[in-house]
CHARMM-style PDB file with segment names, atoms N, HN, CA, C and O in Angstrom:
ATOM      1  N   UNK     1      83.949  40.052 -35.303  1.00  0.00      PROA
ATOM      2  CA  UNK     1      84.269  39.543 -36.617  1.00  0.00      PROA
ATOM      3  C   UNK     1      83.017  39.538 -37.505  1.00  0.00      PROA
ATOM      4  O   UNK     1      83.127  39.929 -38.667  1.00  0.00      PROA
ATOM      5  N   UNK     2      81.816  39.114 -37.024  1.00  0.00      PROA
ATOM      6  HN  UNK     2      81.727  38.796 -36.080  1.00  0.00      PROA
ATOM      7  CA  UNK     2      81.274  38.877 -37.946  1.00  0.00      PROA
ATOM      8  C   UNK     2      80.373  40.861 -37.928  1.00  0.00      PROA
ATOM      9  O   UNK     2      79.703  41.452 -38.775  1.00  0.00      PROA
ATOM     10  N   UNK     3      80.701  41.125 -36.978  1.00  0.00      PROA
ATOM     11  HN  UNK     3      81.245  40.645 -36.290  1.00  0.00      PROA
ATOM     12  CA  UNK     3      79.993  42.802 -37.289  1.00  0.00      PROA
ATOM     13  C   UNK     3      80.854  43.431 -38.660  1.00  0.00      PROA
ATOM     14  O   UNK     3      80.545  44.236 -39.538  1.00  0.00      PROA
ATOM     15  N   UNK     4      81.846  42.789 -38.425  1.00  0.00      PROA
ATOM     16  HN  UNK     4      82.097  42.135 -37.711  1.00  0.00      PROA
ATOM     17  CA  UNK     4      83.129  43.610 -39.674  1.00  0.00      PROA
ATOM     18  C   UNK     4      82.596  43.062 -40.739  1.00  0.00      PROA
ATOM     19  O   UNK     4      82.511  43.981 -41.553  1.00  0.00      PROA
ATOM     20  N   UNK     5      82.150  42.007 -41.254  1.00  0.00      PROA
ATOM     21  HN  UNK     5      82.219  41.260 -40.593  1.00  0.00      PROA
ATOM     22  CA  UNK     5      81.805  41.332 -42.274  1.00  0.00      PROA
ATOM     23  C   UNK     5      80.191  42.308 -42.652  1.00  0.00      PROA
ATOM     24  O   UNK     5      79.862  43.142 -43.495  1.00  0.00      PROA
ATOM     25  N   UNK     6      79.627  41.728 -41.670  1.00  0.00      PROA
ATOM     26  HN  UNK     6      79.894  41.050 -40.985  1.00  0.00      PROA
ATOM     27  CA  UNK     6      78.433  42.743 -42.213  1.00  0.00      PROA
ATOM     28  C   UNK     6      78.782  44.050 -42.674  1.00  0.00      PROA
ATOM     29  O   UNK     6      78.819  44.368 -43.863  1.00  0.00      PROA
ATOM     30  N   UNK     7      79.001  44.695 -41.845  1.00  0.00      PROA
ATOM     31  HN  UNK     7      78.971  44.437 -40.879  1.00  0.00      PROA
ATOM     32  CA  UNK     7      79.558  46.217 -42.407  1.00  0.00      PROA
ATOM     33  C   UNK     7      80.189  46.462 -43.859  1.00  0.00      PROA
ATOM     34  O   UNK     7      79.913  47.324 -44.694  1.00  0.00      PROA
ATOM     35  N   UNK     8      81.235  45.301 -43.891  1.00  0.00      PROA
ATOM     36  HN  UNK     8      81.459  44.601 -43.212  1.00  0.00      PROA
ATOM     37  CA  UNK     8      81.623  45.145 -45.775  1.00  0.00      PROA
ATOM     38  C   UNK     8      80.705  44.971 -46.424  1.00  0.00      PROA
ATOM     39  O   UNK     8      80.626  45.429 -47.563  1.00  0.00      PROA
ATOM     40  N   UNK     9      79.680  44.194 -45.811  1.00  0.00      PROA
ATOM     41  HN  UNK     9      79.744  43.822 -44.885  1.00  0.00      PROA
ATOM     42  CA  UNK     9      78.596  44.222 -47.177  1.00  0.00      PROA
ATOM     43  C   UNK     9      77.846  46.059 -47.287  1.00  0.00      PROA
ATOM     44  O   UNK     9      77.849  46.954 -48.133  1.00  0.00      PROA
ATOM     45  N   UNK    10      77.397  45.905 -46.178  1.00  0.00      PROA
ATOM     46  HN  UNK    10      77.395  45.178 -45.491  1.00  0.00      PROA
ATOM     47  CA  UNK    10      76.763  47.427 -46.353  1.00  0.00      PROA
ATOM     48  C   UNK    10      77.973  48.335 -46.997  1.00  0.00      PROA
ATOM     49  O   UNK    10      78.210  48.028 -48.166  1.00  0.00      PROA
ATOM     50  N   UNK    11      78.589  49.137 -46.592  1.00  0.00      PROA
ATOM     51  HN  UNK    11      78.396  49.387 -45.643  1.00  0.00      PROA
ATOM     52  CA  UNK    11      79.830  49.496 -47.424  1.00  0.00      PROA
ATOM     53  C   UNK    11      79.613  49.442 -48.771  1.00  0.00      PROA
ATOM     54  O   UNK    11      79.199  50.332 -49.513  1.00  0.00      PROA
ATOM     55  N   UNK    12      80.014  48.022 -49.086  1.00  0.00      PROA
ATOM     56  HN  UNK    12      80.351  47.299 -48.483  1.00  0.00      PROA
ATOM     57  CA  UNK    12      79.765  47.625 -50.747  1.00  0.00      PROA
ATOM     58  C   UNK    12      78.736  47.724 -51.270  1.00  0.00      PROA
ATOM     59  O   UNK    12      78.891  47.774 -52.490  1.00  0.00      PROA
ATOM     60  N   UNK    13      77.075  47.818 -50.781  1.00  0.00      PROA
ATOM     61  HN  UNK    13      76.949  47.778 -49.789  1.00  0.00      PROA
ATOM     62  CA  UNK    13      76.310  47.627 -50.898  1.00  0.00      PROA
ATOM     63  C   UNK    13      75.381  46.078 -51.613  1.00  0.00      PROA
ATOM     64  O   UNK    13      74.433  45.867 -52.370  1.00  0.00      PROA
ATOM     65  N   UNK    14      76.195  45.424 -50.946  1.00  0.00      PROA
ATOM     66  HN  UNK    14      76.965  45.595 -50.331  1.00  0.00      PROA
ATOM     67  CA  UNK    14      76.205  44.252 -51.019  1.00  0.00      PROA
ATOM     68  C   UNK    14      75.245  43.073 -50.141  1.00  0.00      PROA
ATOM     69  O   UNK    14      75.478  43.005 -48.934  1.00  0.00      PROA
ATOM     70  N   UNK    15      74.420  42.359 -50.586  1.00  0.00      PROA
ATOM     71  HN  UNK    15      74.230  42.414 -51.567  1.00  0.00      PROA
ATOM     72  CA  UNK    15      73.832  41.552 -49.319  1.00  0.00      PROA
ATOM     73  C   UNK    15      74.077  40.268 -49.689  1.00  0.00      PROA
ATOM     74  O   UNK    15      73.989  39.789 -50.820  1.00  0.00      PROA
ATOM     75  N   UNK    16      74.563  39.440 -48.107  1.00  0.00      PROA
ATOM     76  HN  UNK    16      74.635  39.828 -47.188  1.00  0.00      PROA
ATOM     77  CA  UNK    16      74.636  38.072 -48.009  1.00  0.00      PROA
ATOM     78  C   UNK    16      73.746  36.998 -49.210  1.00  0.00      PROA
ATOM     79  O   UNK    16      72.710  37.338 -49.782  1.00  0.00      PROA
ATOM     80  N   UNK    17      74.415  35.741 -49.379  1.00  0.00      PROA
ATOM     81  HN  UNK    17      75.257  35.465 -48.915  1.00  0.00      PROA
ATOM     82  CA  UNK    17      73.706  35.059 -50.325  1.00  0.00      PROA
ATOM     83  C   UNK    17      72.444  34.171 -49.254  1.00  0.00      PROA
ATOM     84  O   UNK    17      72.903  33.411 -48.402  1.00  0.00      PROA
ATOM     85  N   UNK    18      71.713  34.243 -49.306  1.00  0.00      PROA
ATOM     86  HN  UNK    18      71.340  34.861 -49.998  1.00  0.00      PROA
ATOM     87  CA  UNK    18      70.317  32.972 -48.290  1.00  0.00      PROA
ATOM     88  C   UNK    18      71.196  32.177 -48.082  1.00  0.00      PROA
ATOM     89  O   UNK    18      72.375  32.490 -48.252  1.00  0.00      PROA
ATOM     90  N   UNK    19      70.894  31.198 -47.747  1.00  0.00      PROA
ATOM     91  HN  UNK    19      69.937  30.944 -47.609  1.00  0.00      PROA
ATOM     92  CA  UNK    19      71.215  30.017 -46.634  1.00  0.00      PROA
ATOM     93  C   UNK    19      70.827  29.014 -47.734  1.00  0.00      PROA
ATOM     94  O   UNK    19      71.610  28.081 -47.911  1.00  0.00      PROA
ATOM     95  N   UNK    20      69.992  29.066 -48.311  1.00  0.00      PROA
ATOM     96  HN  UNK    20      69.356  29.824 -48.167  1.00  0.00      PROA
ATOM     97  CA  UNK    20      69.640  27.756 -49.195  1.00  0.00      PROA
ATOM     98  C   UNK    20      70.343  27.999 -50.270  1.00  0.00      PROA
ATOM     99  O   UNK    20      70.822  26.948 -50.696  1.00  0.00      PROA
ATOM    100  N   UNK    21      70.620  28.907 -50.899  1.00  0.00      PROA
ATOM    101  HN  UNK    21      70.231  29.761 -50.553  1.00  0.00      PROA
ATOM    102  CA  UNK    21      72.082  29.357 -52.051  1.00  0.00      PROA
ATOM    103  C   UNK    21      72.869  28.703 -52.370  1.00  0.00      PROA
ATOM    104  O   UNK    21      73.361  28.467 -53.473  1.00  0.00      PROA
ATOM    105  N   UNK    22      73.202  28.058 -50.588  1.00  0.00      PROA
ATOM    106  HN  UNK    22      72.802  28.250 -49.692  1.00  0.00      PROA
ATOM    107  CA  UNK    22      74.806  27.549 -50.680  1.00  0.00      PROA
ATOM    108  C   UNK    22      74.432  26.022 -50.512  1.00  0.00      PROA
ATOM    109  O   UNK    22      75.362  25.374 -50.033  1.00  0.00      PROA
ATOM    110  N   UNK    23      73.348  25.330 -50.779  1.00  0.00      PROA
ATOM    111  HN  UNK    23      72.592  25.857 -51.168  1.00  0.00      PROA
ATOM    112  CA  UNK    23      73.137  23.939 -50.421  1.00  0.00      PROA
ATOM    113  C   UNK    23      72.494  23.553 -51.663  1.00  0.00      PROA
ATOM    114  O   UNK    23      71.802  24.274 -52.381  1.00  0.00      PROA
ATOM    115  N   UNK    24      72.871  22.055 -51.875  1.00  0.00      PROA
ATOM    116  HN  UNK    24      73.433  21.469 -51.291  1.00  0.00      PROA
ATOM    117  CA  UNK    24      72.604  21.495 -52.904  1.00  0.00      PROA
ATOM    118  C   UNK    24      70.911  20.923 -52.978  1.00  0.00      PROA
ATOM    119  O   UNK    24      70.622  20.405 -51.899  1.00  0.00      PROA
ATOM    120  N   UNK    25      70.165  20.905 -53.617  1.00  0.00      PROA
ATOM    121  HN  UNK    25      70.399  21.326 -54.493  1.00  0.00      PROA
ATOM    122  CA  UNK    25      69.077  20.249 -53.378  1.00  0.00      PROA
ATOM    123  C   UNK    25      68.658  19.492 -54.500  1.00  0.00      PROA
ATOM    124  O   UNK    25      69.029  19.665 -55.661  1.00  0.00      PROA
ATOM    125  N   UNK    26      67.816  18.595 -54.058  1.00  0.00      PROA
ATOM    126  HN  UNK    26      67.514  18.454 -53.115  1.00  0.00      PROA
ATOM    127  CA  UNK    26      66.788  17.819 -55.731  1.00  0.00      PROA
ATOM    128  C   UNK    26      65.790  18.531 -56.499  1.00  0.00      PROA
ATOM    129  O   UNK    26      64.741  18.951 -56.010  1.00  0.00      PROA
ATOM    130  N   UNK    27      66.056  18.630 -57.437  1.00  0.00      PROA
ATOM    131  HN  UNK    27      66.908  18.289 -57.833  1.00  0.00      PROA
ATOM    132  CA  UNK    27      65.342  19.247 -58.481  1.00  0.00      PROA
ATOM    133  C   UNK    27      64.845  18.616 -59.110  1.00  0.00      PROA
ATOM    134  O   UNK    27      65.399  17.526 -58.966  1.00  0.00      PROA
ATOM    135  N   UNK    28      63.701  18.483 -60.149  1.00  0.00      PROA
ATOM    136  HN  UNK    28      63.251  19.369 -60.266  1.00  0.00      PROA
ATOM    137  CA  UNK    28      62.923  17.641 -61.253  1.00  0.00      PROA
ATOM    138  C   UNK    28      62.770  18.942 -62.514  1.00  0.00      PROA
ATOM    139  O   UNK    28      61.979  19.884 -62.574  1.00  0.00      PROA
ATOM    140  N   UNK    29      63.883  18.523 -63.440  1.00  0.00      PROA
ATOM    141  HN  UNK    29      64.526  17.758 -63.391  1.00  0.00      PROA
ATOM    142  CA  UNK    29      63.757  18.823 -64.493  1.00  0.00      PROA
ATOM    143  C   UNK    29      63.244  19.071 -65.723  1.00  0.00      PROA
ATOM    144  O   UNK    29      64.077  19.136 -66.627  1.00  0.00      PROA
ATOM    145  N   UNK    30      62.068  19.233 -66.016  1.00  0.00      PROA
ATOM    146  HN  UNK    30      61.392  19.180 -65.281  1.00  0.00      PROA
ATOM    147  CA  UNK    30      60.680  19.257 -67.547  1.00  0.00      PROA
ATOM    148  C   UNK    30      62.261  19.634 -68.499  1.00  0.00      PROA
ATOM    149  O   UNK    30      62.701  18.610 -69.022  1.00  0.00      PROA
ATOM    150  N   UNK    31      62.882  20.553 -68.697  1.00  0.00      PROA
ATOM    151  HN  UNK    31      62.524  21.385 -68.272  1.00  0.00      PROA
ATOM    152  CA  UNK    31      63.601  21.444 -70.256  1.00  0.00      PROA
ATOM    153  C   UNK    31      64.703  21.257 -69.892  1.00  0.00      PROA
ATOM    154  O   UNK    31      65.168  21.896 -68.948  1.00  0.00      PROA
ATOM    155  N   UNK    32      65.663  19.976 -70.803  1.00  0.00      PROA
ATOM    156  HN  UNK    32      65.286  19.457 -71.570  1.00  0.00      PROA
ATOM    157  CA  UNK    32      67.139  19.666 -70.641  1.00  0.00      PROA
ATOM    158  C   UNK    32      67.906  21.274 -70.344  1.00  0.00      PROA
ATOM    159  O   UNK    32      67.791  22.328 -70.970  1.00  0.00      PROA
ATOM    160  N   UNK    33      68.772  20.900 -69.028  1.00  0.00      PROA
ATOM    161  HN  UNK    33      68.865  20.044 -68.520  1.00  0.00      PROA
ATOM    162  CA  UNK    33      69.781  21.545 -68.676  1.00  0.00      PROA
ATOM    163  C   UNK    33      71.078  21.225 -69.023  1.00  0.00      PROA
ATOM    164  O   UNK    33      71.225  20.119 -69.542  1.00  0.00      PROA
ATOM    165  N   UNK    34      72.201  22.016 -68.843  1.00  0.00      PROA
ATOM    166  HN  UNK    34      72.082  22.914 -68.421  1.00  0.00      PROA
ATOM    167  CA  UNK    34      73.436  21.694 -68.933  1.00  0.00      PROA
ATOM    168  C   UNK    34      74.199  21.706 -67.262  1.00  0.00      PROA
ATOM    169  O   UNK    34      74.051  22.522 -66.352  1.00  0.00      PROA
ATOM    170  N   UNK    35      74.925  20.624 -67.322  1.00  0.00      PROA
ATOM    171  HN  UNK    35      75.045  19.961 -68.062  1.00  0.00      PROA
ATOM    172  CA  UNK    35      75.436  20.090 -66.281  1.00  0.00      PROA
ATOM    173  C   UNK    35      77.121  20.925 -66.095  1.00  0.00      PROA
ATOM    174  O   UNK    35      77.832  21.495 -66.923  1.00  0.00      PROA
ATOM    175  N   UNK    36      77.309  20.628 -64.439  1.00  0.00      PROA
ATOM    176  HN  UNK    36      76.732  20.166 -63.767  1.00  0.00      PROA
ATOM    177  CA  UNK    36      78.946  20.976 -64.543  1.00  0.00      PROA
ATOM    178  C   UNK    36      79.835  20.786 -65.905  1.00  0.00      PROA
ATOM    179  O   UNK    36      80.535  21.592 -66.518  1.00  0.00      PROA
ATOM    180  N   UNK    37      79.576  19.591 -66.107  1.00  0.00      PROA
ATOM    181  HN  UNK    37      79.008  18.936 -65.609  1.00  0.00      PROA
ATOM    182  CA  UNK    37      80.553  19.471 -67.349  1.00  0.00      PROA
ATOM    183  C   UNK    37      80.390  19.238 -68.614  1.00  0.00      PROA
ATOM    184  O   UNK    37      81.141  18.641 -69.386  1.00  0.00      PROA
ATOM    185  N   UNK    38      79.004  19.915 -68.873  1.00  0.00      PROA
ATOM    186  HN  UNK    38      78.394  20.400 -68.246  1.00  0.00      PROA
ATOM    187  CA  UNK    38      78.901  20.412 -70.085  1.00  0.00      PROA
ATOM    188  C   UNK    38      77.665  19.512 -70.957  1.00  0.00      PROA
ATOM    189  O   UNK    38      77.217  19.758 -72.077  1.00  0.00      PROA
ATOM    190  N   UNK    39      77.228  18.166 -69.822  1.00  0.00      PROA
ATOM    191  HN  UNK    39      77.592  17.967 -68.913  1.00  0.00      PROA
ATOM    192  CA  UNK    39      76.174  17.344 -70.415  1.00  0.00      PROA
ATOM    193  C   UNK    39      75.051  17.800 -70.173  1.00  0.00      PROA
ATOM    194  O   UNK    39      74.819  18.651 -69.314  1.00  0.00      PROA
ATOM    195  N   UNK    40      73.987  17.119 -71.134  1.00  0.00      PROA
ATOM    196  HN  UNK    40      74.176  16.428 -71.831  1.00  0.00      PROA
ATOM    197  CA  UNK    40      72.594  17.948 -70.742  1.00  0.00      PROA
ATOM    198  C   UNK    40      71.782  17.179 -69.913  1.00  0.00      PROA
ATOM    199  O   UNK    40      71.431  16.087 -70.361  1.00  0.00      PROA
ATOM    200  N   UNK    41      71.491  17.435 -69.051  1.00  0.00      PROA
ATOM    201  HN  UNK    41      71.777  18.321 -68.688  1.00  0.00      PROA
ATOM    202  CA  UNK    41      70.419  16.609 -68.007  1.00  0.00      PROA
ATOM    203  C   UNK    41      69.138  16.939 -68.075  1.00  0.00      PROA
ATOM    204  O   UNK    41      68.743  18.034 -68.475  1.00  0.00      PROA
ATOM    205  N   UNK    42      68.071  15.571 -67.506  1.00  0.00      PROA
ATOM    206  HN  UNK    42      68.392  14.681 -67.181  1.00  0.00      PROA
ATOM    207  CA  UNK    42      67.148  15.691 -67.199  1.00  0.00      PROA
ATOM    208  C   UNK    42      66.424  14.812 -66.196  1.00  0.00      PROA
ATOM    209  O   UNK    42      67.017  13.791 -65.846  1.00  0.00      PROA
ATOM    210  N   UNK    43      65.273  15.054 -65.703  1.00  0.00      PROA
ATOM    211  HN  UNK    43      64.792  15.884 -65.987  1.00  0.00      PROA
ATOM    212  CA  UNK    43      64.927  14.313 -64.520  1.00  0.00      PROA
ATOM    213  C   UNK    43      64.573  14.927 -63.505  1.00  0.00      PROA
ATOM    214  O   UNK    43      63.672  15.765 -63.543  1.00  0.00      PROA
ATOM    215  N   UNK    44      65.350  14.552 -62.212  1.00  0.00      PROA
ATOM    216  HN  UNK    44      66.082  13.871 -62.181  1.00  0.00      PROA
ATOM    217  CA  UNK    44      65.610  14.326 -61.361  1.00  0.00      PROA
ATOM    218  C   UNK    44      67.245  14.780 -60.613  1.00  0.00      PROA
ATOM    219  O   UNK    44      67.965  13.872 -60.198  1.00  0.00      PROA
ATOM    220  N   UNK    45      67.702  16.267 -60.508  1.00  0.00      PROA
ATOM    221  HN  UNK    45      67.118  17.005 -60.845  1.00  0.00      PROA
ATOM    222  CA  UNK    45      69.412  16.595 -60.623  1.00  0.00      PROA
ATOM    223  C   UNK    45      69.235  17.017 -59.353  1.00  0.00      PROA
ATOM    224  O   UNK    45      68.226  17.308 -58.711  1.00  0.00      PROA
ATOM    225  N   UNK    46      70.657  16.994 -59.040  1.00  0.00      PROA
ATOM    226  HN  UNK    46      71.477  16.757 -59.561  1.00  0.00      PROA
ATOM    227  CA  UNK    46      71.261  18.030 -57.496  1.00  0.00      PROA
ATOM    228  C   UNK    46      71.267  19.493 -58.559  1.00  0.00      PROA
ATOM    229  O   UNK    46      71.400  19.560 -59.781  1.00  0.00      PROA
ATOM    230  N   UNK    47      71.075  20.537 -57.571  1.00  0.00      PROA
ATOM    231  HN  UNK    47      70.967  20.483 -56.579  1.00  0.00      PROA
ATOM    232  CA  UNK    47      70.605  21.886 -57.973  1.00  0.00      PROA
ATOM    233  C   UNK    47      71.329  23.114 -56.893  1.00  0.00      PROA
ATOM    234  O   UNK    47      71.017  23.004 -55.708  1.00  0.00      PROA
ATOM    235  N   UNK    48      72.190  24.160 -57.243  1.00  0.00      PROA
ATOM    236  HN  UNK    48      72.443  24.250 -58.206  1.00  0.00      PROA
ATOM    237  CA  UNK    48      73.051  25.020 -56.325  1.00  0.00      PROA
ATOM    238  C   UNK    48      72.622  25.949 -56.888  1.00  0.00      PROA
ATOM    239  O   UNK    48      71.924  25.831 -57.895  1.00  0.00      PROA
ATOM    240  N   UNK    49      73.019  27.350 -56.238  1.00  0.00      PROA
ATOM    241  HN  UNK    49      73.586  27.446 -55.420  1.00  0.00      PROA
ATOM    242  CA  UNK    49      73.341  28.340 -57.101  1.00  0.00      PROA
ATOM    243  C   UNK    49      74.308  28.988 -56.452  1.00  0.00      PROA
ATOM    244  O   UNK    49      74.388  29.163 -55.236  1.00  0.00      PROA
ATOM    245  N   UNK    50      75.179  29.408 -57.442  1.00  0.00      PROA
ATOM    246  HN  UNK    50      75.114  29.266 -58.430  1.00  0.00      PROA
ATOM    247  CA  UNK    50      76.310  30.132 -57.106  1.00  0.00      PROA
ATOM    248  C   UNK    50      76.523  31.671 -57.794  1.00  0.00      PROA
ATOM    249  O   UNK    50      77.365  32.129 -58.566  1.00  0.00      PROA
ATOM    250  N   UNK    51      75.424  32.187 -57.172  1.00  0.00      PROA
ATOM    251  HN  UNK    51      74.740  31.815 -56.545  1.00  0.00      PROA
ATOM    252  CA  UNK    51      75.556  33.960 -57.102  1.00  0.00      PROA
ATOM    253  C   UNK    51      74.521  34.360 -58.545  1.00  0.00      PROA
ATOM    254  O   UNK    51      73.483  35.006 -58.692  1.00  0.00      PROA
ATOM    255  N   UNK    52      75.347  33.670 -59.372  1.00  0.00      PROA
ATOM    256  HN  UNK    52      76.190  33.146 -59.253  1.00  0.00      PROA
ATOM    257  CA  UNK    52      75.151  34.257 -61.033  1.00  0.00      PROA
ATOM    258  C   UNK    52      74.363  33.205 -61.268  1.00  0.00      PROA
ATOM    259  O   UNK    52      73.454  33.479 -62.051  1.00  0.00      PROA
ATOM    260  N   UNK    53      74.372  32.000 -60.846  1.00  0.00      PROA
ATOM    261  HN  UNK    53      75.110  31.777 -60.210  1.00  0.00      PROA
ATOM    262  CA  UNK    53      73.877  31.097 -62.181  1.00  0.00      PROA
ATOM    263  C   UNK    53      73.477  29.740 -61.550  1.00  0.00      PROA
ATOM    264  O   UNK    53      74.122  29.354 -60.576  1.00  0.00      PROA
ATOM    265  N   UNK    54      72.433  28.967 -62.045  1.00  0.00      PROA
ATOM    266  HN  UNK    54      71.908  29.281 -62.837  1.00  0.00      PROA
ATOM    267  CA  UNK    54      72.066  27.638 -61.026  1.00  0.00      PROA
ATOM    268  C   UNK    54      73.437  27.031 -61.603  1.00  0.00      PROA
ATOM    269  O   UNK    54      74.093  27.495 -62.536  1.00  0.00      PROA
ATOM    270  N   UNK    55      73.697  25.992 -60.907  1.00  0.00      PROA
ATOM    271  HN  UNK    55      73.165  25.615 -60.149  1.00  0.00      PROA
ATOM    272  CA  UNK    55      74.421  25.101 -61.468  1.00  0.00      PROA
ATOM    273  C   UNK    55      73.977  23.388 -61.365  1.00  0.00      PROA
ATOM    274  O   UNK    55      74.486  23.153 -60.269  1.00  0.00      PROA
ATOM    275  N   UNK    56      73.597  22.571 -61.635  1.00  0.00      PROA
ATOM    276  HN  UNK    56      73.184  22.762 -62.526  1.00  0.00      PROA
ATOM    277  CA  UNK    56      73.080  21.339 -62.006  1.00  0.00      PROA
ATOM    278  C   UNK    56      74.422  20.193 -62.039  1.00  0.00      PROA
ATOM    279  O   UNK    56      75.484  20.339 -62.643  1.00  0.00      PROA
ATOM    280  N   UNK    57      73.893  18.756 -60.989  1.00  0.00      PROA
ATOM    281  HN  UNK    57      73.030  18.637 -60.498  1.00  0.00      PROA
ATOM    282  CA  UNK    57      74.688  17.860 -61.164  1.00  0.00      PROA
ATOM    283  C   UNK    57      73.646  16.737 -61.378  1.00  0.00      PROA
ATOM    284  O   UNK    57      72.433  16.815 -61.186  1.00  0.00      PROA
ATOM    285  N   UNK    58      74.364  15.676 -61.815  1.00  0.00      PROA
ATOM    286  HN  UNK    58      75.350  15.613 -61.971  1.00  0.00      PROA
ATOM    287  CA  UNK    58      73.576  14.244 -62.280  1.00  0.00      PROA
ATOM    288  C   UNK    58      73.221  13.347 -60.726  1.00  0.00      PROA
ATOM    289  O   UNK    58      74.089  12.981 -59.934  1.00  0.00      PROA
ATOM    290  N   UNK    59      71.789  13.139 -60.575  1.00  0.00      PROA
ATOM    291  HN  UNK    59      71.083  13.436 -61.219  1.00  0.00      PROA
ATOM    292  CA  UNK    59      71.274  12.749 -59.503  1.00  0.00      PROA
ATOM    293  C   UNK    59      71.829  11.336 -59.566  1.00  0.00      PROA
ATOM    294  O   UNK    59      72.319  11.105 -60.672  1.00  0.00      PROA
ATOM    295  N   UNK    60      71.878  10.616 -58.959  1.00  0.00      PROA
ATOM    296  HN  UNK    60      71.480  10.805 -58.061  1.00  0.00      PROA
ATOM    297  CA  UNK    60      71.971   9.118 -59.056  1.00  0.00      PROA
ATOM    298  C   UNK    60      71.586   8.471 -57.778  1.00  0.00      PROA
ATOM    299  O   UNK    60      72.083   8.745 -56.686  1.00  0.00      PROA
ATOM    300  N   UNK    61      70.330   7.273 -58.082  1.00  0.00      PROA
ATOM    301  HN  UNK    61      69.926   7.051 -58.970  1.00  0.00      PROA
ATOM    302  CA  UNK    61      69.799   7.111 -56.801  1.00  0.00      PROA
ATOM    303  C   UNK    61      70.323   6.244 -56.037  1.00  0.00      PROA
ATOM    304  O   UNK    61      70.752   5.299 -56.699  1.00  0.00      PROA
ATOM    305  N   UNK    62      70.492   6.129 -54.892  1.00  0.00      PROA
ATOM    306  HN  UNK    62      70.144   6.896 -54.354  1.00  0.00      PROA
ATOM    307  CA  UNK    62      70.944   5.046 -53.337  1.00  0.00      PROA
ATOM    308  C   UNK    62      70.358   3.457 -53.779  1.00  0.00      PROA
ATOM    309  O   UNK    62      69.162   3.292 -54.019  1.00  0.00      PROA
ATOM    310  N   UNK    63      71.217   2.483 -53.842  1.00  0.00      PROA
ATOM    311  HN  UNK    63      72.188   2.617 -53.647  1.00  0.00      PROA
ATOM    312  CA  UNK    63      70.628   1.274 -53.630  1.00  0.00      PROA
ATOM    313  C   UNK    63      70.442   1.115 -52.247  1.00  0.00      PROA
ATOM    314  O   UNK    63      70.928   1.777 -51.330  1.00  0.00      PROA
ATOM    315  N   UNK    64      69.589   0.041 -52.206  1.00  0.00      PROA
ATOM    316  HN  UNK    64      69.194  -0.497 -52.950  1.00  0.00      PROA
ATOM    317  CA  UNK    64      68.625  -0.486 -50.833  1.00  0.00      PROA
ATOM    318  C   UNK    64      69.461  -1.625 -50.787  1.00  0.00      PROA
ATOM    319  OT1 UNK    64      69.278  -2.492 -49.932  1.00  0.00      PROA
TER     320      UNK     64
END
């Protein structure tokens, strides 16, 4: 299964996205971004990317 998968990419000429691509991480923001839904953030955000484009969510920190 997963030989068939590879092979589609080659085929397509296509390569897998990294491993860190698909995971969200913390970012620190300097130049307001725009968020999933359209607000502008800054700070401190969760940070993805999905192929084309980062995408940015609103961090919010853990109480103790």
């Amino acid at each position: 299964m997963l030989a068939e998968s590879r092979e589609r990419f080659r085929i397509l000429g296509l390569s897998p996205k990294p491993a860190w691509a698909e995971v969200w991480h913390l970012w620190n923001v300097v130049v307001p971004r725009r968020s999933i839904t359209g607000r502008l953030l800054t700070g401190r955000v969760w940070r993805r990317h999905d192929g084309r484009r980062w995408i940015y969510k609103k961090f919010t920190e853990y109480e103790s």
